[in-house]
C-alpha positions in Angstrom: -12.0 69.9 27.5 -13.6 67.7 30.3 -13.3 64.0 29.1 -15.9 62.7 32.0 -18.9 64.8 30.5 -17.1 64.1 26.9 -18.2 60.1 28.0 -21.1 60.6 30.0 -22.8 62.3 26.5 -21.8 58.9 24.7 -23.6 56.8 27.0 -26.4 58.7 27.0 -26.9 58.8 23.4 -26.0 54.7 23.1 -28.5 54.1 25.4 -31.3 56.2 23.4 -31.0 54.7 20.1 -30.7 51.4 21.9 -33.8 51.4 23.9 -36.4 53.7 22.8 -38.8 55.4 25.3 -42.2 53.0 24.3 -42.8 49.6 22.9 -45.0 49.2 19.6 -49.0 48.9 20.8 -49.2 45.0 19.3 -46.3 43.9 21.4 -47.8 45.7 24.6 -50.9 43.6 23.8 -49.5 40.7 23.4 -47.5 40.8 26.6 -50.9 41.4 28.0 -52.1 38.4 26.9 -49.1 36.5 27.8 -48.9 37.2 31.3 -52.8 36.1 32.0 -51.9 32.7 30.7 -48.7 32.1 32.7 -47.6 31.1 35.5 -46.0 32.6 38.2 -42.3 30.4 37.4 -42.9 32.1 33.7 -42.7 35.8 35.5 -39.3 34.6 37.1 -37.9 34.1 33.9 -38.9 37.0 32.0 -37.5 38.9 35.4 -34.3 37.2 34.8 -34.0 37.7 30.9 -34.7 41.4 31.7 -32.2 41.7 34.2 -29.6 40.0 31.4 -30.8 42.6 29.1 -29.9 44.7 31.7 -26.7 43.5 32.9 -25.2 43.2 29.2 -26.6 46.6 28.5 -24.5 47.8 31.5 -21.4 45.4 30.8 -21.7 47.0 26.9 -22.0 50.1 28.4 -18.3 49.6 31.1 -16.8 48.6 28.1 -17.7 51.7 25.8 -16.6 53.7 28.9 -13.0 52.6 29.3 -12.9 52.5 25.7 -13.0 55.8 25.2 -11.8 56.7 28.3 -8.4 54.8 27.2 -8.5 56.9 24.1 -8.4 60.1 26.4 -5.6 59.1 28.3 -3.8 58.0 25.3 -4.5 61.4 23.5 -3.8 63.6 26.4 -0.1 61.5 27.1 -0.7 60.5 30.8 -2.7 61.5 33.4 -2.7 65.0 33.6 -6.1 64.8 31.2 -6.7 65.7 27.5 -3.9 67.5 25.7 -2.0 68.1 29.6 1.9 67.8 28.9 3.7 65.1 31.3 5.9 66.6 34.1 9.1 67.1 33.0 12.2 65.4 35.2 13.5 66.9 37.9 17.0 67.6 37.3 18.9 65.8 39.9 21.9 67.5 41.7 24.7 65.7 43.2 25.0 66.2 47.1 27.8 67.6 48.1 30.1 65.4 50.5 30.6 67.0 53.6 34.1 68.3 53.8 36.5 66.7 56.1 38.0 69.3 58.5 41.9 69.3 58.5 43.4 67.5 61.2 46.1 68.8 63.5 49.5 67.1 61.7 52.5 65.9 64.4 54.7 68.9 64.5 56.4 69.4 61.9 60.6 69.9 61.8 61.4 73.3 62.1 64.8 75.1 62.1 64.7 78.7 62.4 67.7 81.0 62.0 68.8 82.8 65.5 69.4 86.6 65.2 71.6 88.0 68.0 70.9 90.9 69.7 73.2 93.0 68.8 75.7 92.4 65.4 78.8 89.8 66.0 82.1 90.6 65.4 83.6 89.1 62.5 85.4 85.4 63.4 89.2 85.1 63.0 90.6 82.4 60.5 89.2 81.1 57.0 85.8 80.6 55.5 85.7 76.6 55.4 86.3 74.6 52.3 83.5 73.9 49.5 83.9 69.9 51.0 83.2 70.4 54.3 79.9 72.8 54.4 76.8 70.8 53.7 78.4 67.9 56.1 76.6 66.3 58.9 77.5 64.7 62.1 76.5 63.0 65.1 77.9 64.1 68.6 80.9 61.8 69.4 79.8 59.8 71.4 76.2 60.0 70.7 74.1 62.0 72.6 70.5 61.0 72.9 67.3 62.2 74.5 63.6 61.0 73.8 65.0 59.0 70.7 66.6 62.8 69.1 70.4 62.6 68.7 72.5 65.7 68.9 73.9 66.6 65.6 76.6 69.0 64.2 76.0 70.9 60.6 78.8 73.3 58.7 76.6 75.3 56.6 77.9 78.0 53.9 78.2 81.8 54.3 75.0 82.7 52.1 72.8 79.7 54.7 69.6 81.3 56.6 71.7 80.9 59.6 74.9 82.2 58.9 73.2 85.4 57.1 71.3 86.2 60.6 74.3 85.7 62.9 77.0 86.9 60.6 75.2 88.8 57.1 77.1 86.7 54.9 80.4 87.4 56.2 81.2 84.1 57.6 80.5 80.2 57.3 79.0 78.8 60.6 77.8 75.6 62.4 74.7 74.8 64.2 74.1 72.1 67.1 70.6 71.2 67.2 68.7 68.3 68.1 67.6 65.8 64.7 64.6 65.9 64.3 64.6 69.2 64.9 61.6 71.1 66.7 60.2 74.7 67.0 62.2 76.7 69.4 65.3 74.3 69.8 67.7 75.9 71.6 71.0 74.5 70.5 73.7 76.4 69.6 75.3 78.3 67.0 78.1 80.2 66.1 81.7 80.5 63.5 82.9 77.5 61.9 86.3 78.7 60.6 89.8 76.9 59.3 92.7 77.9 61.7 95.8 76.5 60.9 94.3 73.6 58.9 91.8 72.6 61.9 88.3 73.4 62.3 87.5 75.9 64.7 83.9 76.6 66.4 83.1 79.7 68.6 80.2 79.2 70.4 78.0 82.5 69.4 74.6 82.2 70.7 74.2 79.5 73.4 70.3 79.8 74.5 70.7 77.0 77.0 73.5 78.4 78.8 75.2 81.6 78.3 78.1 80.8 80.1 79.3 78.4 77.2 79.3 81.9 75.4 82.3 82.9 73.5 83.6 79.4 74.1 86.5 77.8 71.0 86.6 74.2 70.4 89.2 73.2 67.6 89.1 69.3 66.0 91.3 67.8 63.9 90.1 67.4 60.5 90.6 63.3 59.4 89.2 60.4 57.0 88.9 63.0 54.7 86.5 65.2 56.9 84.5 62.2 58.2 85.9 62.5 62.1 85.9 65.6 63.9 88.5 64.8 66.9 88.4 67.5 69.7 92.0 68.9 70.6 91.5 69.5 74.4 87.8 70.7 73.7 85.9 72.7 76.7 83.7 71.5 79.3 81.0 73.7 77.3 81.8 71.9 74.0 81.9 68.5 72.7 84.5 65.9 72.4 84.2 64.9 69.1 81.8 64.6 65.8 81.5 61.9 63.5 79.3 62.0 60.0 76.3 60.1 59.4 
């Protein structure tokens, strides 16, 4: 359905039964008369009532076309014309955040069991006692370098680092530095009770392989808190104290 013809057919009938095609004969004649008797001001003013008759024709006319016109829109719910459905809402979706790429994290602590070339023989002495492996200590006297401090640790038979030197057959120590780093050297080897002292053999010594096969016994005291070298090597270290 095309509302503007729709209105354009109103009008046009209005204005039919409004203002028929010819005036009755007597009031042609009259006019007749009228106009040889008046004055020219007189036309003026008939000019000007006609073009009122005019201008509230049109005015009626406006108003009968936005009338109806209203009614359209009203019927047909918007402006997509009569009986049109309005748009439906476009569903909205979120947009995604860009991701944030991972940043490179500070290296992270690292220590990694040494496996010896070729399998070690198995260490003289005892396995140390259930209150000495876990302990840690500190070089005595402290070692430092680039604010890392050289530290001793007795670990138990079954520990990553016993199991690669010795497959469970032996406790063992490691020297590394704390915090520890990816590819540390430090060294590694037997940590064993010999006549009531500790005993370390220096196994696998990356930073120097002359230290190699090198004992250091300490004297066990405070209840395993100091670690006193008894005439240690030049390769070893003088004493240990826990953190």
């Amino acid at each position: 359905m095309n509302a503007g013809r729709d209105v354009e057919r109103l009008i046009a009938r209005w204005l039919g039964e409004e203002a028929p095609g010819r005036a009755p004969d007597r009031i042609l004649a009259g006019a007749g008369t009228t106009i040889d008797h008046t004055k020219q001001r007189r036309s003026a003013v008939v000019w000007r009532q006609s073009v009122t008759f005019t201008l509230r024709s049109a005015a009626i006319a406006a108003a009968i076309v936005l009338a109806v016109a209203g009614s359209l829109y009203l019927i047909g719910g918007g402006t997509g014309g009569v009986g049109s459905q309005s748009a439906s809402p476009t569903a909205s979706h979120p947009t995604p955040s860009p991701s944030v790429a991972p940043t490179a994290s500070p290296e992270a602590a690292v220590d990694i069991p040494v496996v010896p070339a070729s399998p070690l023989p198995d260490p003289t002495g005892e396995a140390l006692p259930s209150d000495l492996i876990g302990r840690i200590y500190a070089v005595d006297p402290p070692e430092t370098l680039n604010g890392r401090q050289l530290v001793l640790t007795l670990r138990a038979a079954d520990d990553a680092h016993c199991m690669a030197m010795y497959g469970e057959r032996s406790t063992c120590f490691t020297v590394l530095w704390d915090p520890v780093k990816s590819g540390d050297p430090g060294a590694r080897g037997s940590a064993r009770i010999v006549d009531g002292n500790l005993v370390i053999s220096m196994a696998l010594v990356p930073f120097d392989q002359a230290c190699v096969g090198s004992l250091a016994t300490y004297a066990i005291e405070d209840a395993g808190a100091t670690l006193r070298g008894i005439d240690p090597p030049a390769c070893t270290f003088p004493g240990f104290r826990e953190f």
